[in-house]
PAVOGU-952685 format. One record per residue: residue number from 1; residue in three letters; z negated, y, x of N, C-alpha, C in turn. Coordinates in nm, 2 decimals, decimal comma. Layout:
BEGIN
ATOM;n;res;n.z;n.y;n.x;ca.z;ca.y;ca.x;c.z;c.y;c.x
ATOM;NUM;ALA;Z;Y;X;Z;Y;X;Z;Y;X
...
END
This chain:
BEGIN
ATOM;n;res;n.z;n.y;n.x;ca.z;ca.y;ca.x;c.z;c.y;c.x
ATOM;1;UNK;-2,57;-3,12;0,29;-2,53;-3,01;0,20;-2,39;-3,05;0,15
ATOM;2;UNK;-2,37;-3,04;0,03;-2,21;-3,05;-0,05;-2,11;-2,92;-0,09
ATOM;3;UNK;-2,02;-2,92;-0,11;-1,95;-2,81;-0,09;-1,96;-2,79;-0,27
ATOM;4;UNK;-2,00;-2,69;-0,26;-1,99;-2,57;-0,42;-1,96;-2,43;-0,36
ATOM;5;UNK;-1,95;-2,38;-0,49;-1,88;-2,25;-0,49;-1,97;-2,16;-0,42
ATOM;6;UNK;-1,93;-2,11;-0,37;-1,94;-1,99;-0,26;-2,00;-2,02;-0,10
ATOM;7;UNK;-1,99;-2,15;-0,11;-2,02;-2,17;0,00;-1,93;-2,20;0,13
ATOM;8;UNK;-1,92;-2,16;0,24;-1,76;-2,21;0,37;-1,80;-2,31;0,37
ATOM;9;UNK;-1,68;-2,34;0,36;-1,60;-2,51;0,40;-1,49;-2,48;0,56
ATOM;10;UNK;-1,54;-2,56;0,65;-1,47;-2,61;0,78;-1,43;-2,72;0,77
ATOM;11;UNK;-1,30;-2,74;0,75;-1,20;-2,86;0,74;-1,11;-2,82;0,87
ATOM;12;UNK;-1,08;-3,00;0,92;-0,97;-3,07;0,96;-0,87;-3,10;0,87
ATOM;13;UNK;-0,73;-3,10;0,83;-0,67;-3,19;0,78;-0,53;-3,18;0,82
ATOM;14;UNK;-0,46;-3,22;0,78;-0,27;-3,30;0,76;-0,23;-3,30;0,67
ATOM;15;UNK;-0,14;-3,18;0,65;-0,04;-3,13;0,49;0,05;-3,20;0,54
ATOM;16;UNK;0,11;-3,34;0,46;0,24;-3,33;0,42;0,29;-3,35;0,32
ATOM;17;UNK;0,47;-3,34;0,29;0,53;-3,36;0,20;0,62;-3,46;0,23
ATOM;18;UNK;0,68;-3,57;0,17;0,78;-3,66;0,16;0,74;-3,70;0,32
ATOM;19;UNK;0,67;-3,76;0,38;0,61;-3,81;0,47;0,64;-3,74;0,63
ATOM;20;UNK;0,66;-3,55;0,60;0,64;-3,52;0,69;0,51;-3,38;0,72
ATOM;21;UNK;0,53;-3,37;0,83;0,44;-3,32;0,85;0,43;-3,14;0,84
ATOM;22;UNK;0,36;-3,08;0,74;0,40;-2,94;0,73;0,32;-2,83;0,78
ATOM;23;UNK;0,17;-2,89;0,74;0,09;-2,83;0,83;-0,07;-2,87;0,89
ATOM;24;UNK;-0,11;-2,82;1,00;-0,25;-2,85;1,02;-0,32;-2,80;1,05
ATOM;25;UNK;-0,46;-2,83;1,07;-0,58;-2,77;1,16;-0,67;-2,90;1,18
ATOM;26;UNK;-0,68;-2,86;1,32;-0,80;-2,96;1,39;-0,92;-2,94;1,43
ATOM;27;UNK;-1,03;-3,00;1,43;-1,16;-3,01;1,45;-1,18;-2,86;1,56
ATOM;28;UNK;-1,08;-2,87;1,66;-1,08;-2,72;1,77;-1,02;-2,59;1,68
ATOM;29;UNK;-0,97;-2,58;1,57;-0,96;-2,48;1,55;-0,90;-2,52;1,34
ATOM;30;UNK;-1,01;-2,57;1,29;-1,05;-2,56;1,17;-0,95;-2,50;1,10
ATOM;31;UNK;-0,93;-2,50;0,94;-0,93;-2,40;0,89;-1,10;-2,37;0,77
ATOM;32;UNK;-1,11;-2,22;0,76;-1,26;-2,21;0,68;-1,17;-2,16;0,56
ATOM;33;UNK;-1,30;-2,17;0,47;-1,24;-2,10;0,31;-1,37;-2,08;0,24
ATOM;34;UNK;-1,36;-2,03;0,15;-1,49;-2,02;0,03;-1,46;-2,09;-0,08
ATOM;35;UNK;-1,52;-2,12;-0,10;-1,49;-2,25;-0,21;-1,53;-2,20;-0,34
ATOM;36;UNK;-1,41;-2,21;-0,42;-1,41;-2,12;-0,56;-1,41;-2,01;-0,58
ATOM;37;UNK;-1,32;-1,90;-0,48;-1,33;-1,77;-0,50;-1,17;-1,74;-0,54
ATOM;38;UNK;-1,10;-1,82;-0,53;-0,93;-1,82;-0,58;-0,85;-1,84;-0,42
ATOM;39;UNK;-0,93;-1,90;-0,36;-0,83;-1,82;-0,20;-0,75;-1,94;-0,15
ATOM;40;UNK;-0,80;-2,06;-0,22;-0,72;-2,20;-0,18;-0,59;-2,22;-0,36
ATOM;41;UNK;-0,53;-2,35;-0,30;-0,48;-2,38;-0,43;-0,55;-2,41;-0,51
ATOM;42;UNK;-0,55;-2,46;-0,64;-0,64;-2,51;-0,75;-0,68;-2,66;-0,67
ATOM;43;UNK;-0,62;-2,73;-0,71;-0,61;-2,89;-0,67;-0,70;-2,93;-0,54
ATOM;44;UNK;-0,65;-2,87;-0,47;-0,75;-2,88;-0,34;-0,88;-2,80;-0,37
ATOM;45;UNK;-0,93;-2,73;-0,42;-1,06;-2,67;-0,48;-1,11;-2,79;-0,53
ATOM;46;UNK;-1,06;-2,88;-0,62;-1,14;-2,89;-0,72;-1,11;-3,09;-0,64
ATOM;47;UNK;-1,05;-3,12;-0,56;-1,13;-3,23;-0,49;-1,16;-3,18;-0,36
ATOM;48;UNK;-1,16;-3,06;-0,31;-1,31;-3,08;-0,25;-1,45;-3,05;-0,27
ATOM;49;UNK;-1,46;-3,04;-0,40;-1,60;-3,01;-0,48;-1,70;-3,10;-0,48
ATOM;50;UNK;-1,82;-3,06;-0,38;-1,88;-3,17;-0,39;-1,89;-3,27;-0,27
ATOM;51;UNK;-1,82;-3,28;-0,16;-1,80;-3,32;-0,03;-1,90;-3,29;0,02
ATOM;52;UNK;-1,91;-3,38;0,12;-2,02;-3,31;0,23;-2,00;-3,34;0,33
ATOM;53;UNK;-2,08;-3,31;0,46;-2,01;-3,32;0,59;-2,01;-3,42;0,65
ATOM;54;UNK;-1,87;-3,45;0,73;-1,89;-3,60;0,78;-1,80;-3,70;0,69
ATOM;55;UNK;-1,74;-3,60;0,56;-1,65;-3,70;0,46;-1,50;-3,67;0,49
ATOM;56;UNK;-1,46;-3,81;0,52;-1,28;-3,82;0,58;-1,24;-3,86;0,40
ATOM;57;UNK;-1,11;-3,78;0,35;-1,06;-3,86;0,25;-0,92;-3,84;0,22
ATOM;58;UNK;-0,84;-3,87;0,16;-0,70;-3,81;0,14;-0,73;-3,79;-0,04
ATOM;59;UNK;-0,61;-3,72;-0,04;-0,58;-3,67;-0,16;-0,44;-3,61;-0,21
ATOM;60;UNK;-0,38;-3,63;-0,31;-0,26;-3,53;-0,31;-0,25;-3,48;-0,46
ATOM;61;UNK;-0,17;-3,37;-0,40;-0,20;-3,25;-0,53;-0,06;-3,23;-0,58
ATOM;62;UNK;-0,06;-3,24;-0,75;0,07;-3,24;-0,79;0,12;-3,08;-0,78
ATOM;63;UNK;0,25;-3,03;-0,82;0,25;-2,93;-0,84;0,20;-2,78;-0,94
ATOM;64;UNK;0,15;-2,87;-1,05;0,06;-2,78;-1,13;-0,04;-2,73;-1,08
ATOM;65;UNK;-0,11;-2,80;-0,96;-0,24;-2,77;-0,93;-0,21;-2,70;-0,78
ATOM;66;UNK;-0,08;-2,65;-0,75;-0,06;-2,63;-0,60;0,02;-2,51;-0,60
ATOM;67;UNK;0,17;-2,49;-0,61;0,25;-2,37;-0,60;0,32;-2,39;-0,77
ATOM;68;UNK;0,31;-2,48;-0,81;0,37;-2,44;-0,93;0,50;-2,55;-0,93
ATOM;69;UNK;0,57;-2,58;-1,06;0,71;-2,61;-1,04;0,81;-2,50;-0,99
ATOM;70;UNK;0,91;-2,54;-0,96;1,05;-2,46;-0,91;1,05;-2,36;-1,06
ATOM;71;UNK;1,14;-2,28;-1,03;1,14;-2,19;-1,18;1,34;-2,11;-1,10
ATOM;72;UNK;1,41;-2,15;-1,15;1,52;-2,18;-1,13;1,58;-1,98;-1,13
ATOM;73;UNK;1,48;-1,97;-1,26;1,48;-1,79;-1,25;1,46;-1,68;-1,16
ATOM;74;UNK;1,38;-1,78;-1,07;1,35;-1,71;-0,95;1,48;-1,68;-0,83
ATOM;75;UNK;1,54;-1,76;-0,86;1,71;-1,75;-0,75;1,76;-1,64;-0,80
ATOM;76;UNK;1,89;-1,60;-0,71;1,98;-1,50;-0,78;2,06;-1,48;-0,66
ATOM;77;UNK;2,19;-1,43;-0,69;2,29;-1,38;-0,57;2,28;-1,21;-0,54
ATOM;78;UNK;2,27;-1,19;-0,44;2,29;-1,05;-0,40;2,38;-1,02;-0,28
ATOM;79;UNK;2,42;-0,88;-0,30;2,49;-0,84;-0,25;2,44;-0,85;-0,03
ATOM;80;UNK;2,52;-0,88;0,08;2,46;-0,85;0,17;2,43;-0,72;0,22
ATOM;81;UNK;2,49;-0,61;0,15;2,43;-0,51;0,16;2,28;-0,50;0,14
ATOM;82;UNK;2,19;-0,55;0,06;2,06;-0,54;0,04;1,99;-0,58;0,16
ATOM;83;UNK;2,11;-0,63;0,23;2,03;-0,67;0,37;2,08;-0,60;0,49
ATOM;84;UNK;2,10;-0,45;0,46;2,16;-0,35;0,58;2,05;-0,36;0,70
ATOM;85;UNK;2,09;-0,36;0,79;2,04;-0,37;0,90;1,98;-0,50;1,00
ATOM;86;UNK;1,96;-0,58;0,95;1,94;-0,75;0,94;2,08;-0,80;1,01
ATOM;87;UNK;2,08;-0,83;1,11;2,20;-0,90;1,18;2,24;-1,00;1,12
ATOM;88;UNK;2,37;-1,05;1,13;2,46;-1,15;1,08;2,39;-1,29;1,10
ATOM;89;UNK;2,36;-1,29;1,23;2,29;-1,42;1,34;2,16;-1,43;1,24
ATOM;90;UNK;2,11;-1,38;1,19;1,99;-1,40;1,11;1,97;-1,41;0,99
ATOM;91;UNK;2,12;-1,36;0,87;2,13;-1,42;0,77;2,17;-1,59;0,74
ATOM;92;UNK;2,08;-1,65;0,76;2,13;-1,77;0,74;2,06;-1,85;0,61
ATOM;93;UNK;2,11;-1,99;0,54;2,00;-2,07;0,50;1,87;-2,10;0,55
ATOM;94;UNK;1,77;-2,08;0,52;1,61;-2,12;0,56;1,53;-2,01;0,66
ATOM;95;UNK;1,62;-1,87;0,64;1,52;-1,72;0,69;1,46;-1,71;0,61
ATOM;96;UNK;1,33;-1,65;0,62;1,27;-1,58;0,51;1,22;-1,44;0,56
ATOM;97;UNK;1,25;-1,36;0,44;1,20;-1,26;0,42;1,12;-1,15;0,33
ATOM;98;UNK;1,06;-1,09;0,42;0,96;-1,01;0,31;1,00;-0,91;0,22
ATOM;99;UNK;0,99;-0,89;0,07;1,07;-0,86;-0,04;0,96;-0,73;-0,14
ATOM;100;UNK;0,94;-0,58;-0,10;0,88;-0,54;-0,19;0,95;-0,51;-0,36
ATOM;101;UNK;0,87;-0,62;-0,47;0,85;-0,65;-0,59;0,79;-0,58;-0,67
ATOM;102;UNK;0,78;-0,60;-0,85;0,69;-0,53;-0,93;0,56;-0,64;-0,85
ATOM;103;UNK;0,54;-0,74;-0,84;0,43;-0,79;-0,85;0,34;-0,79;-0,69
ATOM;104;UNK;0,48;-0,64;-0,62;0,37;-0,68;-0,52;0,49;-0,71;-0,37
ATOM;105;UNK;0,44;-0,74;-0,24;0,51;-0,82;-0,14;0,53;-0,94;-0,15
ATOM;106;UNK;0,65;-1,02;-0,18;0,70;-1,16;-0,17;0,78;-1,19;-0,06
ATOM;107;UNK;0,79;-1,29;-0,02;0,85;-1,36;0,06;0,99;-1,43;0,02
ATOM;108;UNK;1,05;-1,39;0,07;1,21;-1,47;-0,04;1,26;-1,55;0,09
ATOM;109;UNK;1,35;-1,65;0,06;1,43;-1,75;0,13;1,57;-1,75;0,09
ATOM;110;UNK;1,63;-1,69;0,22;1,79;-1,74;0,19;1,78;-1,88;0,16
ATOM;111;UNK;1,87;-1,90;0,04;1,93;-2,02;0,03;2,05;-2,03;0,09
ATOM;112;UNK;2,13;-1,94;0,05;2,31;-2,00;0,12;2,35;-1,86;0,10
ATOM;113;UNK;2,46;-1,86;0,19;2,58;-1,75;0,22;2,72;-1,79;0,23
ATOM;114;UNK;2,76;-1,71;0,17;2,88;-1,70;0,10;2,94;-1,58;0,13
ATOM;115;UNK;3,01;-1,54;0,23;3,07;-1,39;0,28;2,95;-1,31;0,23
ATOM;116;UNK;3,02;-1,19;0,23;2,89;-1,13;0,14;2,81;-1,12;0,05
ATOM;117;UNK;2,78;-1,23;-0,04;2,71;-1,30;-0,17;2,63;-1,36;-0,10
ATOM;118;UNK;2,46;-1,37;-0,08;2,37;-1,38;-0,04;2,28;-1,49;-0,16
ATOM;119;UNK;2,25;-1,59;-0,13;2,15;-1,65;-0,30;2,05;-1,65;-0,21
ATOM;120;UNK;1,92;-1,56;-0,26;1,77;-1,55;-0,24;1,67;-1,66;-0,36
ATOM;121;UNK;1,60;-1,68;-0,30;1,49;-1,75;-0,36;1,35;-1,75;-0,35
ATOM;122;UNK;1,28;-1,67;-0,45;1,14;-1,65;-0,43;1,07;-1,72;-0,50
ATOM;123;UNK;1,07;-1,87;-0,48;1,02;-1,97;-0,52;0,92;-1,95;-0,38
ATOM;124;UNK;0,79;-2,04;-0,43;0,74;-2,02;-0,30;0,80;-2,15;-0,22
ATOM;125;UNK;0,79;-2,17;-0,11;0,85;-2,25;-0,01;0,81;-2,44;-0,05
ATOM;126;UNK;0,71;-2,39;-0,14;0,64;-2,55;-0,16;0,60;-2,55;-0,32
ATOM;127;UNK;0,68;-2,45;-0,38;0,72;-2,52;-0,51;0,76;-2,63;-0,56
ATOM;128;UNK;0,73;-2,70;-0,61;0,77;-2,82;-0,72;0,74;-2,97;-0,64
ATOM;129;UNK;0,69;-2,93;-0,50;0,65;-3,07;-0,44;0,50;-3,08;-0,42
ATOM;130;UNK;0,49;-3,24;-0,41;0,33;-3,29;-0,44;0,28;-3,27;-0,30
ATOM;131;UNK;0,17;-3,21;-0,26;0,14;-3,21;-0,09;-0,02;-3,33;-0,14
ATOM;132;UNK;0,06;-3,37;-0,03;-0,08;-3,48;0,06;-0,13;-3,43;0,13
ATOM;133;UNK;-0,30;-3,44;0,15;-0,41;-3,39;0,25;-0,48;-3,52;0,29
ATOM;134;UNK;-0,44;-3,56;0,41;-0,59;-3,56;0,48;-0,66;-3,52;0,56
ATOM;135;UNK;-0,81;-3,51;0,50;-0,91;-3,39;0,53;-1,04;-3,49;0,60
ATOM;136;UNK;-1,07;-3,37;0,67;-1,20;-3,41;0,73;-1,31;-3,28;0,68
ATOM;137;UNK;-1,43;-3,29;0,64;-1,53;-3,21;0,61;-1,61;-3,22;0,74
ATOM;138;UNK;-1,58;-3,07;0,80;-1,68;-3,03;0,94;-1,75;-2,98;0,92
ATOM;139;UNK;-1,77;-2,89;0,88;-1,93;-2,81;0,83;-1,93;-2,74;0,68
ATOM;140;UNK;-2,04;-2,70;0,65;-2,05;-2,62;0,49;-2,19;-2,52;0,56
ATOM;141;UNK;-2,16;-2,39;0,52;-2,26;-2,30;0,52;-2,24;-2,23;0,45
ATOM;142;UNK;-2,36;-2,15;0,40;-2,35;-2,02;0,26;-2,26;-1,90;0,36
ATOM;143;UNK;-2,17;-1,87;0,25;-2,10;-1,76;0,27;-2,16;-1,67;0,27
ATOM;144;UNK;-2,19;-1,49;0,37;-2,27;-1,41;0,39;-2,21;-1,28;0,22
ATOM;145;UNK;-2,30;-1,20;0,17;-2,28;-1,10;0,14;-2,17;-1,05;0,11
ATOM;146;UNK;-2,09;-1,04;0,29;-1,99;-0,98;0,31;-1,87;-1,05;0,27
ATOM;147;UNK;-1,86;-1,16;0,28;-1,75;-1,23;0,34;-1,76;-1,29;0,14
ATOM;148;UNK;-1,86;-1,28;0,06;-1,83;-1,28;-0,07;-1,77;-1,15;-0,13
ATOM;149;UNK;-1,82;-1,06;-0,09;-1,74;-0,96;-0,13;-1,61;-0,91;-0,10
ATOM;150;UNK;-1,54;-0,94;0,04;-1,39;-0,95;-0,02;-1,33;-1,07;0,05
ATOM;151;UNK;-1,44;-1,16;-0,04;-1,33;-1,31;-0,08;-1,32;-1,40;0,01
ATOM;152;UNK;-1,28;-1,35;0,15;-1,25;-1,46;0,26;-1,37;-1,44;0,39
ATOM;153;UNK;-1,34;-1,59;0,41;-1,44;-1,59;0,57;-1,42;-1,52;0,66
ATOM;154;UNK;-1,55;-1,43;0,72;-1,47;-1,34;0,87;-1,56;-1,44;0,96
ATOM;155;UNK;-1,48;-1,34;1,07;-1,52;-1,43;1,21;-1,66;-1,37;1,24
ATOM;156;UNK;-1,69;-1,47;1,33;-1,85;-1,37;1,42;-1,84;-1,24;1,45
ATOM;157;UNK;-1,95;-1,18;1,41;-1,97;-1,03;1,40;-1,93;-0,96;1,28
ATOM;158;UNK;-1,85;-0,99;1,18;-1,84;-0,96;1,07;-1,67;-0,87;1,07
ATOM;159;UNK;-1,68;-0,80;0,95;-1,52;-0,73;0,93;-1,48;-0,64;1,02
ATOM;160;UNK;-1,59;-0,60;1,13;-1,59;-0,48;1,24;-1,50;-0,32;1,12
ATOM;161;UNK;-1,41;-0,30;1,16;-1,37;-0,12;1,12;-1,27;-0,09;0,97
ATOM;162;UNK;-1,24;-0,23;0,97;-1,10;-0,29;0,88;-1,03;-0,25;0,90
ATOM;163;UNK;-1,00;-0,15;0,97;-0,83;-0,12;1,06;-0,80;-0,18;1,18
ATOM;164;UNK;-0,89;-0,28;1,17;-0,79;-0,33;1,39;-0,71;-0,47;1,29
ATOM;165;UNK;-0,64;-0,50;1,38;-0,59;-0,65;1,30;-0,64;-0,73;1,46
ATOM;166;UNK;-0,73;-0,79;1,45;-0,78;-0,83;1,54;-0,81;-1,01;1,54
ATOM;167;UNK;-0,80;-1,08;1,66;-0,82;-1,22;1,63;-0,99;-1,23;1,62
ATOM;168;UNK;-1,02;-1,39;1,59;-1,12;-1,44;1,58;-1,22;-1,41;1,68
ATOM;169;UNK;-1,20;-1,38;1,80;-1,30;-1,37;1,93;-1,36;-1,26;1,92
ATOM;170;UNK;-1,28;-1,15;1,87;-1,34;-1,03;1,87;-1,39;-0,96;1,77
ATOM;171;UNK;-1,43;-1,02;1,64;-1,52;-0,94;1,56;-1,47;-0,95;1,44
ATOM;172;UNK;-1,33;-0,90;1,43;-1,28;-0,88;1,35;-1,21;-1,01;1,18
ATOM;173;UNK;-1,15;-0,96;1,12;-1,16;-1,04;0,98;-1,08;-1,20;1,04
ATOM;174;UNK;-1,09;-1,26;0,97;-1,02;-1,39;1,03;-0,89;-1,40;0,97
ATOM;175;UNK;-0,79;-1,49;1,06;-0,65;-1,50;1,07;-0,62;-1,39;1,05
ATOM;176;UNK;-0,66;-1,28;1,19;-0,60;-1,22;1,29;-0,51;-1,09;1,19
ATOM;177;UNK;-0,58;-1,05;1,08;-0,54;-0,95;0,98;-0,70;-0,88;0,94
ATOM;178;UNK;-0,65;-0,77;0,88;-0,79;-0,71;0,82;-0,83;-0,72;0,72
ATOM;179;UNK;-0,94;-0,67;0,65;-0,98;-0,73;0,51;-0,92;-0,72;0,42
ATOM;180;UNK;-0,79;-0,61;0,41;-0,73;-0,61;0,29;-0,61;-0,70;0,29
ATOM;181;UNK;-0,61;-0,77;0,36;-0,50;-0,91;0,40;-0,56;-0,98;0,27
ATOM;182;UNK;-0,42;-1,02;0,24;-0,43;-1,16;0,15;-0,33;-1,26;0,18
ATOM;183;UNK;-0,38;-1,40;0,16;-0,31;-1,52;0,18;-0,40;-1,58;0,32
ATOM;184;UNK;-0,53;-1,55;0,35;-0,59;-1,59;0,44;-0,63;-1,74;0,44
ATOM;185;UNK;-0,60;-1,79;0,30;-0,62;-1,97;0,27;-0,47;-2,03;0,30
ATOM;186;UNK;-0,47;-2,13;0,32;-0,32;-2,26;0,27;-0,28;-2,27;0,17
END
């Protein structure tokens, strides 16, 4: 069987960037996805189209096809008041934090501090760089019903109540959030 759209994909692989290592999943604990529902980046969608199991390959994906370029618009200085409550010990370069937006929850990154002048950046963390994969293709099976309808793979047993945030063992939606989670791909 070859991987097309709507079908899970169980991958092995090794993200990195500038020859280090950012992130993984191994054959004991996979990551799954549906293939062509929007839940991965572009780039990686579209070379793993067509794979089948048992295929080891590398690949790297520029930034067009991944988080995008930098967008320099995205920075800004703020006051550290915007950060009442947040200890000193924890404003530093390379925190990140959760930021309600017009478009939604973002994740923003101190960049630097400067007494109380704070520069945030909601670039995503892997803007403007090329990530390298090598992947291993473990399994492909049709995605159920369910798990097309909202978008991502659950674990055995299915979505269970969609209020528990529960891990993989127990029934509930995978990567240990409920169905209305998003960001459950790489």
């Amino acid at each position: 069987m070859s991987l097309t759209k709507n079908k899970v994909a169980s991958v092995a692989y090794t993200l990195t960037v500038d020859n280090q290592v950012i992130d993984q999943a191994d054959k004991e604990n996979p990551m799954e996805f549906i293939q062509g529902v929007g839940g991965m980046i572009p780039g990686f969608e579209k070379a793993l189209e067509g794979k089948s199991i048992g295929d080891s390959f590398s690949i790297s994906v520029e930034p067009a096809e991944a988080y995008g370029e930098r967008n320099n618009d995205l920075t800004q200085d703020v006051n550290r008041e915007m950060f009442a409550g947040v200890p000193d010990d924890q404003l530093v370069a390379g925190a990140q934090f959760q930021a309600q937006t017009d478009a939604g929850v973002e994740v923003i990154t101190i960049a630097a501090v400067d007494g109380d002048t704070i520069k945030i950046d909601a670039n995503h963390p892997l803007a403007g760089q090329t990530l390298n994969f090598d992947v291993e293709m473990l399994d492909i099976r049709d995605a159920t019903a369910e798990e097309l309808e909202h978008g991502h793979v659950h674990a055995t047993g299915g979505c269970g109540s969609h209020d528990k945030s529960t891990d993989n063992s127990s029934g509930g939606c995978c990567g240990g959030g409920s169905c209305g989670d998003e960001g459950n791909g790489h």
